[in-house]
C-alpha positions as a Markdown table, in Angstrom:
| # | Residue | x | y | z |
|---|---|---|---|---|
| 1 | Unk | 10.4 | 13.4 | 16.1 |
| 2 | Unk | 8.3 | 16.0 | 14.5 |
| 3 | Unk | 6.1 | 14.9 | 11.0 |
| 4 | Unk | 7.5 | 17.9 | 9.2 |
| 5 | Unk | 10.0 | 17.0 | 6.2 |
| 6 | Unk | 12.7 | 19.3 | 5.8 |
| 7 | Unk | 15.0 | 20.2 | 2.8 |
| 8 | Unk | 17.5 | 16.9 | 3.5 |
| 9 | Unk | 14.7 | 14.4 | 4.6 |
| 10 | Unk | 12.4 | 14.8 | 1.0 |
| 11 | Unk | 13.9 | 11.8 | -0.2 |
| 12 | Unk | 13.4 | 9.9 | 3.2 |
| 13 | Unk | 9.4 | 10.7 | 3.3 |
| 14 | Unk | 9.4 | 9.8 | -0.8 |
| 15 | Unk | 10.9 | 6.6 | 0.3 |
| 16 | Unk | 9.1 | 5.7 | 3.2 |
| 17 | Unk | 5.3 | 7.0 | 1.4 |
| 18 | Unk | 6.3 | 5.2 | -2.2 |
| 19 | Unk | 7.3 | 1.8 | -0.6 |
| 20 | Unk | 4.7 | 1.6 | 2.3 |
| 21 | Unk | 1.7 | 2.8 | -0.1 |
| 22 | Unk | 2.9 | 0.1 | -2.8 |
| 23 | Unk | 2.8 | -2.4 | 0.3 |
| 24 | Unk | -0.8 | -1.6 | 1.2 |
| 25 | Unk | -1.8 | -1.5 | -2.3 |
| 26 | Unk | -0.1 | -4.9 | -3.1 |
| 27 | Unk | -1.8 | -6.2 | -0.1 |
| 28 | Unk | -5.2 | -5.0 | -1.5 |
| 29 | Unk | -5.4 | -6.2 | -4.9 |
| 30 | Unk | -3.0 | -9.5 | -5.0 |
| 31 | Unk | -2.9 | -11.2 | -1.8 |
| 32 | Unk | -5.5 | -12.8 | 0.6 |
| 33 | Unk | -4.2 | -11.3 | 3.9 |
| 34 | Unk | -4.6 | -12.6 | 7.7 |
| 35 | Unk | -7.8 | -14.6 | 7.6 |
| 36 | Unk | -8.1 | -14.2 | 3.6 |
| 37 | Unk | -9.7 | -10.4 | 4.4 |
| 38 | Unk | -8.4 | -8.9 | 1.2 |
| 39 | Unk | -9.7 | -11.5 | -0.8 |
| 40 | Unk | -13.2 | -11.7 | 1.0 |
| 41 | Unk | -13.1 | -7.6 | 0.5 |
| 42 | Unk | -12.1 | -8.4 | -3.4 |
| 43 | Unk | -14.7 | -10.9 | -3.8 |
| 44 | Unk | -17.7 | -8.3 | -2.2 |
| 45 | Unk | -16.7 | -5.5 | -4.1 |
| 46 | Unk | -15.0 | -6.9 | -7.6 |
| 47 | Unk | -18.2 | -7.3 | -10.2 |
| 48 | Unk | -18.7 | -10.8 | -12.4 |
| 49 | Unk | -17.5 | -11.0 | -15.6 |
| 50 | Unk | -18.7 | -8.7 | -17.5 |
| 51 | Unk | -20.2 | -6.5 | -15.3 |
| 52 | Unk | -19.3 | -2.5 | -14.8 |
| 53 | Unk | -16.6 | -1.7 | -12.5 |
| 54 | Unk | -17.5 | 0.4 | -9.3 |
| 55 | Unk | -14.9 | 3.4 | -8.1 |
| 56 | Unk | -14.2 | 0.5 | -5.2 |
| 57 | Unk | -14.0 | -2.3 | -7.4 |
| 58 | Unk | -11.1 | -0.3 | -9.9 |
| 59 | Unk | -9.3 | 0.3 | -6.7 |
| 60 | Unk | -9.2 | -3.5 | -5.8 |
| 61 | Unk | -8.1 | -4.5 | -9.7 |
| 62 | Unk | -5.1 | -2.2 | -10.0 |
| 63 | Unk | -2.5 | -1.6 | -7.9 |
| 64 | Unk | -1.4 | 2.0 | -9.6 |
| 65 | Unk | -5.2 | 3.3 | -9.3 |
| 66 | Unk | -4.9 | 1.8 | -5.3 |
| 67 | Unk | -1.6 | 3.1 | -4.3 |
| 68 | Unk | -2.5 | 6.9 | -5.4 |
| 69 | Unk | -4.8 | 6.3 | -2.5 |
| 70 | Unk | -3.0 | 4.3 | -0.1 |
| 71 | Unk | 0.4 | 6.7 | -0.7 |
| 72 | Unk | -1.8 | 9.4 | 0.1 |
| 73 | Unk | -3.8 | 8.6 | 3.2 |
| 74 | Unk | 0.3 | 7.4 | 4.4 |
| 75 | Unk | 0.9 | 11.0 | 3.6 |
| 76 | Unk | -1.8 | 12.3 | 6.2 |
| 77 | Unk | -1.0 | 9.7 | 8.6 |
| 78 | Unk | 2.7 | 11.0 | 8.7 |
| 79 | Unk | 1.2 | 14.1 | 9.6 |
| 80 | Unk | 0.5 | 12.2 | 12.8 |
| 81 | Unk | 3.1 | 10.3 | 13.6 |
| 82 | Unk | 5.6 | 9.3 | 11.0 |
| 83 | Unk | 5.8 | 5.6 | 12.5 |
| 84 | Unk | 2.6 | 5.0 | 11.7 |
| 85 | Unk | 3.3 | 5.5 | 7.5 |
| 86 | Unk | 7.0 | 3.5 | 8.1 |
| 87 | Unk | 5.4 | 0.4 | 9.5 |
| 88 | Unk | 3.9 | -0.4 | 5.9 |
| 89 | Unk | 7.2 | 0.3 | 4.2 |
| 90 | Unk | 9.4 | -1.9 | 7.1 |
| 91 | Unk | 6.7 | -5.1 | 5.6 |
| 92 | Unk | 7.2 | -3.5 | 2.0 |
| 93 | Unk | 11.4 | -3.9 | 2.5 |
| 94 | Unk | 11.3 | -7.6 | 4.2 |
| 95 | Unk | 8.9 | -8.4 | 1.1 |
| 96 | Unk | 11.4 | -7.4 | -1.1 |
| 97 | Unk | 14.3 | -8.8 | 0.8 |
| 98 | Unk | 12.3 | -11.9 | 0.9 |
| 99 | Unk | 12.0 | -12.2 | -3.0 |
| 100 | Unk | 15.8 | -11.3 | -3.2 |
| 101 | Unk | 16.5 | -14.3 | -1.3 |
| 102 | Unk | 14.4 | -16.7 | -2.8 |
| 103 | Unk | 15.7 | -15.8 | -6.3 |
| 104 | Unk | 19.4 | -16.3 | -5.3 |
C-alpha cells in the first residue's frame, strides 16, 4: 500500500490522522497510561500552582495545543507506513465505541 493519498482517499487520511492524533493527545493530557507513564510525564513537566508554563508543560494541559503535534508527527509517520498512523485511530474508535456502550 503506498503512503500517498489520492483524490478519493483525502477523507480516509483526514479520518485516520484527526482520530488517531486526538487518541494520542487524549492519552497525553487526561489519562495515566500503562504503568501511570503519562501521568509521571505530566507530573515532571506540569509547573506548581502558580508557576509559568513551559512549551512542554502547555502541551501536557491541553489537548488542542497537543493534538496539532501529535496529528502531525501521524502525518509524517504515514509517510512511512500508513499502519503505523491507523493503529492510534483503531484505540481512538474502540474508545469511542466503548463510551457508546456504556451510555446505552
Amino acid at each position: 500500500m503506498s503512503p500517498a493519498v489520492n483524490a478519493e482517499g483525502w477523507l480516509v487520511w483526514a479520518a485516520v490522522l484527526g482520530l488517531g492524533g486526538w487518541r494520542l493527545a487524549s492519552l497525553l493530557v487526561h489519562e495515566e497510561g500503562p504503568f501511570a507513564v503519562f501521568a509521571r510525564l505530566r507530573a515532571a513537566v506540569l509547573p506548581e500552582p502558580g508557576a509559568e508554563y513551559s512549551f512542554a508543560a502547555k502541551l501536557l494541559d491541553c489537548v488542542w495545543c497537543a493534538s496539532i503535534y501529535t496529528t502531525s508527527a501521524l502525518a509524517l509517520a504515514w509517510q512511512l507506513h500508513p499502519a503505523i498512523a491507523a493503529l492510534p485511530a483503531a484505540w481512538g474508535a474502540a474508545v469511542i465505541v466503548e463510551s457508546i456502550v456504556r451510555r446505552g
